[in-house]
C-alpha positions in Angstrom: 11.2 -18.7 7.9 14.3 -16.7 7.0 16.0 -20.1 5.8 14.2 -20.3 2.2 11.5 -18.5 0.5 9.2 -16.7 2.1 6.2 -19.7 1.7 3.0 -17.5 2.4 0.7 -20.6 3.7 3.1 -20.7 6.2 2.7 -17.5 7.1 -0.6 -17.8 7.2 -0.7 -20.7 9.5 1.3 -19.2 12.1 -0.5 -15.5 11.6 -4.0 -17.0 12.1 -2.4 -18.7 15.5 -1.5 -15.6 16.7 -5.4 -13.7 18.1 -5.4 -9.9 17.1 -8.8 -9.2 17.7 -8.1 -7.7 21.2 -4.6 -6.2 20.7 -2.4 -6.5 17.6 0.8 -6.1 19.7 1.7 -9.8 19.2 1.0 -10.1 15.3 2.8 -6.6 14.9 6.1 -8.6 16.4 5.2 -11.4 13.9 5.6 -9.6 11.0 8.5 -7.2 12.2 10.4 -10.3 12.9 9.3 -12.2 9.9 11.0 -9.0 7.6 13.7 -8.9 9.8 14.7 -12.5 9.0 14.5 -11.6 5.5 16.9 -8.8 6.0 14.4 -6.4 5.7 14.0 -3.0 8.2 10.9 -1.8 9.0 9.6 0.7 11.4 6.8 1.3 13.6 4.9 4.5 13.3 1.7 6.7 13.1 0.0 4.8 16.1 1.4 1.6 15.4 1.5 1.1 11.6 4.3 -0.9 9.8 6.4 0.5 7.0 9.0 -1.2 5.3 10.5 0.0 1.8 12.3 -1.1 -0.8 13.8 1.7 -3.0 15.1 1.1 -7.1 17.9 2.3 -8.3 15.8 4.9 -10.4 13.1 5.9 -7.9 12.3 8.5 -10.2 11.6 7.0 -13.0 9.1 4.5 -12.0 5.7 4.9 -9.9 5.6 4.3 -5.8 3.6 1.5 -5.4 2.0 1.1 -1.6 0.9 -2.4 -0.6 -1.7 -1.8 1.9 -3.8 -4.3 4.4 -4.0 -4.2 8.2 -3.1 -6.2 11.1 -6.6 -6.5 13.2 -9.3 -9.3 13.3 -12.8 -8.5 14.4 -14.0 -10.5 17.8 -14.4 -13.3 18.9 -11.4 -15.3 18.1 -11.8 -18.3 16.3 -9.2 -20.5 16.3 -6.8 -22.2 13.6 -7.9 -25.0 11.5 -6.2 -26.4 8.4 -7.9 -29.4 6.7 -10.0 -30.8 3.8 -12.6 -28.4 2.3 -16.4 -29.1 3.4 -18.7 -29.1 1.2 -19.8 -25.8 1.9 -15.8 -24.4 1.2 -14.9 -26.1 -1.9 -14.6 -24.0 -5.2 -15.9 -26.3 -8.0 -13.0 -27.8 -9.1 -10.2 -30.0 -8.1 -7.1 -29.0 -7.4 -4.1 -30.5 -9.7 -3.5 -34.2 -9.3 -7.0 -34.7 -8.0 -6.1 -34.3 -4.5 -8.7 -33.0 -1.9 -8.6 -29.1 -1.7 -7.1 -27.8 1.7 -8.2 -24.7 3.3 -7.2 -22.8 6.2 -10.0 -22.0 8.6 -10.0 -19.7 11.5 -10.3 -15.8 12.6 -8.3 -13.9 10.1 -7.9 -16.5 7.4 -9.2 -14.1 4.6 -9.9 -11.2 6.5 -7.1 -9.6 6.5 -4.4 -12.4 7.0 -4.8 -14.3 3.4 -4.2 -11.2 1.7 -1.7 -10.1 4.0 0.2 -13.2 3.4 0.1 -12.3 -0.5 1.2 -9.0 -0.5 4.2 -9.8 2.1 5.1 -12.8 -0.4 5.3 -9.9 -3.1 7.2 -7.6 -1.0 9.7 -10.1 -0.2 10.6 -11.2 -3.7 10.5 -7.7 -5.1 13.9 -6.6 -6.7 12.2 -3.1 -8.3 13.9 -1.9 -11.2 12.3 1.6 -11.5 10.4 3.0 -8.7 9.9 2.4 -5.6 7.7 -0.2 -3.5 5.9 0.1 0.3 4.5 -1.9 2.1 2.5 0.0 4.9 0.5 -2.4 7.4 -2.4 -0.7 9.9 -3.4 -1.8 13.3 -7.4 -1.1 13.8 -9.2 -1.2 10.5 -12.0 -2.9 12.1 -12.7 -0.2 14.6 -11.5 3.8 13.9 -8.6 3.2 11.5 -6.6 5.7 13.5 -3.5 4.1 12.7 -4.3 4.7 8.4 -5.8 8.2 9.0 -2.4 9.4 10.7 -0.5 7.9 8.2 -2.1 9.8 5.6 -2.6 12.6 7.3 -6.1 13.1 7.7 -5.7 13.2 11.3 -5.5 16.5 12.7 -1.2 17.2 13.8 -0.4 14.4 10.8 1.3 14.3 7.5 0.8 11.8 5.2 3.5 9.4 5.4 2.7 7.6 1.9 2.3 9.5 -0.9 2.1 6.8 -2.9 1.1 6.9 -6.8 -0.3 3.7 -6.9 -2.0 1.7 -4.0 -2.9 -2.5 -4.0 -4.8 -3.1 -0.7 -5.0 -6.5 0.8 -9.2 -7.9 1.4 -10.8 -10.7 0.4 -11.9 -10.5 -3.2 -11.9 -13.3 -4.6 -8.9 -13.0 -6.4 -10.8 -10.3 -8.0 -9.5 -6.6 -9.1 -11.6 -4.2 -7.5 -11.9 -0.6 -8.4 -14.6 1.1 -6.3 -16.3 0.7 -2.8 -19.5 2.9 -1.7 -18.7 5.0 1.2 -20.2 4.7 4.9 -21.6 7.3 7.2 -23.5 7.4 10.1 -25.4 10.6 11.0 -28.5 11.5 13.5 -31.3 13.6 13.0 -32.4 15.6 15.9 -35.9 16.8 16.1 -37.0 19.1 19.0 -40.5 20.3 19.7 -42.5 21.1 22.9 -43.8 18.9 25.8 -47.4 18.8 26.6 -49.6 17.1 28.3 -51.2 14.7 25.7 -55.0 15.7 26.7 -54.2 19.3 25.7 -54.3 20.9 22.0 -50.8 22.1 23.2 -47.2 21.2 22.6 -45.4 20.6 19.8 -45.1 16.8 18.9 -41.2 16.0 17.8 -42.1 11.8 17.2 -45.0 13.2 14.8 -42.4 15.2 12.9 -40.6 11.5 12.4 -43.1 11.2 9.9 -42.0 13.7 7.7 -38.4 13.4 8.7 -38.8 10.1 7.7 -40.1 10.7 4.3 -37.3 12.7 3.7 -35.1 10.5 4.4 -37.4 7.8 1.6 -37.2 9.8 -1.0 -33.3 11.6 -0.8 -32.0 9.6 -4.0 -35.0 10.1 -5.9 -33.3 11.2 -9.0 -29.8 10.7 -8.4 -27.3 9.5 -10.6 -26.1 6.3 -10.6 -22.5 5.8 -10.1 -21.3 3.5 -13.4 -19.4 1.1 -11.0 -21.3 1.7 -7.7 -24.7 1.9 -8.7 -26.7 4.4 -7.1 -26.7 5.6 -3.0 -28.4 3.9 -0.1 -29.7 6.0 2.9 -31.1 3.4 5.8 -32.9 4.9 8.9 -31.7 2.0 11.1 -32.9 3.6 14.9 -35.3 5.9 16.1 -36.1 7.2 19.6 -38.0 9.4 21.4 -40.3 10.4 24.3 -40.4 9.7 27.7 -43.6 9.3 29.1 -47.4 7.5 27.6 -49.2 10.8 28.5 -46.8 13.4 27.2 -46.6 15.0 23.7 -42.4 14.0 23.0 -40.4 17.0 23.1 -37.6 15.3 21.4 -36.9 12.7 19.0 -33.7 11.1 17.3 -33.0 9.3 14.4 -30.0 7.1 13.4 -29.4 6.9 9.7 -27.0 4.7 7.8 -25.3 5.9 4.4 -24.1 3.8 1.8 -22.4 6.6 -0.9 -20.9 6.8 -4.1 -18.4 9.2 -5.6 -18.4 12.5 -5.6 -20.3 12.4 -2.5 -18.4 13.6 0.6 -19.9 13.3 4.7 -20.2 17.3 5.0 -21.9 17.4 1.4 -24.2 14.6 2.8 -25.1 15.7 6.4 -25.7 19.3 4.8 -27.9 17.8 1.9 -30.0 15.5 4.2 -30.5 18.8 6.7 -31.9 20.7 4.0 -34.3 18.0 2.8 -35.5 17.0 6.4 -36.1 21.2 7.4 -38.3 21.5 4.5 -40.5 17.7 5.5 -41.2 19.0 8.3 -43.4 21.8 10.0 -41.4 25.2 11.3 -42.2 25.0 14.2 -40.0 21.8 15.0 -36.5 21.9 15.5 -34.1 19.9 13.1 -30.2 19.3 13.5 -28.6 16.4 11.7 -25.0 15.7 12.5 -22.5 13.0 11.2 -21.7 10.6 14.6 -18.8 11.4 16.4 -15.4 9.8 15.5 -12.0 9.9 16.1 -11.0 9.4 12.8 -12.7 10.4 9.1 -15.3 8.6 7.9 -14.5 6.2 5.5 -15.8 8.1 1.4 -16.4 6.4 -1.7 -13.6 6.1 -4.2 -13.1 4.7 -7.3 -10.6 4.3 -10.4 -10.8 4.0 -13.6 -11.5 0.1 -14.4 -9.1 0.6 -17.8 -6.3 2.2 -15.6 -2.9 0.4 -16.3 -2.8 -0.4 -12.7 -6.3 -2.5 -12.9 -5.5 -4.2 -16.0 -1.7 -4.9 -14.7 -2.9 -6.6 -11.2 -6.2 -8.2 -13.3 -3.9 -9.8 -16.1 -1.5 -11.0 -13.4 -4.8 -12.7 -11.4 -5.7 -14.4 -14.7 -2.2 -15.8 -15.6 -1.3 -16.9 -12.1 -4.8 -18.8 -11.5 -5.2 -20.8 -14.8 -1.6 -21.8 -13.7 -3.0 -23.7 -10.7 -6.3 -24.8 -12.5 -8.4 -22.2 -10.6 -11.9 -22.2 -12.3 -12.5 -19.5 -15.1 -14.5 -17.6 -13.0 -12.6 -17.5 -10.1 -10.5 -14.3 -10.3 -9.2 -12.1 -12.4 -12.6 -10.2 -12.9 -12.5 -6.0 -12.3 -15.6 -5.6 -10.3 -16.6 -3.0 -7.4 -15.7 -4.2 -3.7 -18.6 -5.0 -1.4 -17.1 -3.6 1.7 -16.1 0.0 2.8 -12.2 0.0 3.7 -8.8 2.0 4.4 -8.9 2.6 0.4 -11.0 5.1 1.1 -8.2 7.3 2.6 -5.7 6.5 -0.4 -7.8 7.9 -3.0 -8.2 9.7 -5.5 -4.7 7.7 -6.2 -5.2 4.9 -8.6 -5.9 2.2 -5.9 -6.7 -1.4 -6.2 -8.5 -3.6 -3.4 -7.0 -7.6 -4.0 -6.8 -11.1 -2.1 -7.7 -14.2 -1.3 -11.1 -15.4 0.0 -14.2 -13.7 0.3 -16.6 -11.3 2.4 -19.4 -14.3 1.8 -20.3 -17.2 -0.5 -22.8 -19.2 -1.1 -23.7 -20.7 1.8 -23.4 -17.5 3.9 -21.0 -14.9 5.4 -17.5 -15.9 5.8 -15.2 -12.8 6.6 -16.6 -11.9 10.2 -18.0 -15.5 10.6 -17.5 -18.0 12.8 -17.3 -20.1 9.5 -14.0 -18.1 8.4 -11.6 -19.5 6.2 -9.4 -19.1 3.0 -8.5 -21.9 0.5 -5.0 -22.8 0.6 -4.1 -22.5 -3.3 -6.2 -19.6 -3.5 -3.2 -18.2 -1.1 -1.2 -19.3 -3.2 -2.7 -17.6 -6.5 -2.7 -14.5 -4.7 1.4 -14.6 -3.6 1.9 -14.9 -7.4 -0.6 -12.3 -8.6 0.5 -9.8 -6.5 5.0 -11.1 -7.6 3.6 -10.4 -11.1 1.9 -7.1 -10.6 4.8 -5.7 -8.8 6.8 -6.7 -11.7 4.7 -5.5 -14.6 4.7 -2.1 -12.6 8.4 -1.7 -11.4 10.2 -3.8 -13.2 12.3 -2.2 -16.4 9.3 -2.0 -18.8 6.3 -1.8 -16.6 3.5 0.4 -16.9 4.3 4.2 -15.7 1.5 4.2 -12.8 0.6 7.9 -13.2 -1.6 8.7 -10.7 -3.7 11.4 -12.9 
């Protein structure tokens, strides 16, 4: 690949050959030895991350701009497929010359290979002017993102290894600019009483105490805010458990609850909050402990910038420009919307950061990140590659935005 251009549907076809849903030792060789056939060094660090830089001759005087995405598929491996779109794949419009529309099919194609295509395509023709540009890949998004929260130091004995002003993360989007993403916790809420046998007047009944546990859990937005990009908070009770024999009043009782947040909402602030409103649902004389589930790494929180930041309108021009080049529909890209998906974003903010590639989470005929159904349209590949060649320009070249991270 080192003989020409980088061509990122290249990339792409060998990247989706090459399974990472197991281990991502084999695609973290890919890409090392992809850059170093363009001459570029990288290193491997913070529990197997990729950084590579390039550095301006006025680092100073320009913004650093971190180009995010991350190495890992989800299970089970599908395998590579490039060929006509389906019915079901095809975006509404033909491609120039009338040709049939290709697509690239296959576990990783859009999630997170597609976009990592396009923001190696924009690394490799960088030549900043001001600045100074990162490109900093991750090896388990899909499970505890230990590998991002050590490189930003939010693992404990870690220092953040970006500071970056300005962050463009690679997920399928669309070839939209996204600006926000709701948070996700998980927590449990513990209720303890006493056993009894069920024929006496005796006991204290912890699976009863659901019921008001339960109604606290109903009614913990009433009232909230909604977030002008998010939209307002989503608390799920998703599994409940609890006693252990037909006879017995339960001693104990547990549920799971899943929660969807939006900015300024933090996991402490929640599991504190939602302690205080079960305690007062239900009676004294029950127990209640509500705890966030145990993880080696933070939780990822909601973030979101400013949809008239520089940075937003830089990357959403540069969507615009490169897909009416190709004949992309006119609503296909370049819109500044909220991203459906928590991600590794979280850990960047409150930086100005940007979430942007090819594909999407689902369309209409069902999911297609995470699906056996997976795929990514070629030229939509190749709208993305330009997008993020133009963005990096408009932001480091010699009269690009300033990228203040404020």
């Amino acid at each position: 690949m080192s003989e020409a251009a980088f061509d990122p549907v290249s990339f792409l076809e060998a990247a989706v050959r090459t399974p990472s849903h197991e281990s991502v030792d084999e695609m973290r060789e890919f890409v090392v030895e992809t850059l170093d056939g363009f001459g570029v060094e990288c290193e491997v660090v913070a529990g197997g991350c990729v950084l590579a830089e390039k550095r301006s001759a006025a680092p100073d005087d320009g913004p650093h701009l971190v180009l995010n995405t991350h190495l890992d598929t989800v299970t089970p491996h599908v395998p590579f497929e490039r060929g006509e779109a389906r019915e079901d794949e095809r975006s509404g419009s033909a491609p120039p010359g009338d040709g049939p529309e290709s697509v690239i099919r296959g576990r990783g194609a859009c999630d997170a290979k597609g976009p990592l295509a396009a923001l190696l395509a924009g690394f490799l023709a960088a030549e900043p002017e001001r600045g100074r540009l990162t490109l900093a890949l991750t090896p388990d998004e899909e499970s505890l993102s230990l590998g991002a929260a050590a490189l930003t130091g939010k693992s404990p004995g870690t220092e953040n290894r970006l500071d970056g002003d300005l962050y463009l993360v690679g997920e399928p989007t669309g070839l939209d600019t996204c600006t926000a993403a709701k948070g996700r916790f998980q927590g449990t809420v513990e209720l303890s009483g006493v056993a009894a046998h069920a024929a006496e007047f005796a006991g204290t009944n912890a699976v009863a105490a659901a019921e008001g546990a339960l109604a606290a859990v109903r009614t913990f937005d009433d009232g909230a805010d909604e977030h002008p990009q998010l939209g307002p908070p989503k608390l799920t009770p998703t599994v409940i458990e609890g006693g252990d024999a037909t006879n017995q009043v339960p001693a104990d009782c547990g549920i799971t609850v899943d929660r969807r947040s939006v900015p300024p909402e933090t996991a402490e602030g929640f599991r504190s909050s939602l302690a205080d409103a079960v305690e007062k649902s239900t009676p004294d004389d029950v127990g209640v402990a509500v705890a966030l589930t145990d993880r080696e790494s933070p939780f990822f929180e909601a973030f979101s910038t400013d949809p008239d930041h520089e940075f937003v309108n830089a990357v959403a021009s540069a969507a615009r420009t490169a897909g009416e080049a190709v004949g992309l529909p006119a609503d296909r890209g370049g819109a500044v919307r909220p991203f459906g998906a928590a991600t590794e974003a979280s850990y960047f903010a409150p930086a100005p950061t940007v979430v942007f590639g090819p594909g999407d989470l689902a369309d209409d005929a069902g999911a297609v990140a995470h699906a056996e159904r997976e795929y990514v349209r070629v030229r939509e590949v190749e709208t993305a590659a330009e997008t993020v060649e133009r963005s990096i320009d408009a932001l480091l070249g010699g009269g690009g935005a300033t990228g203040d991270a404020g």
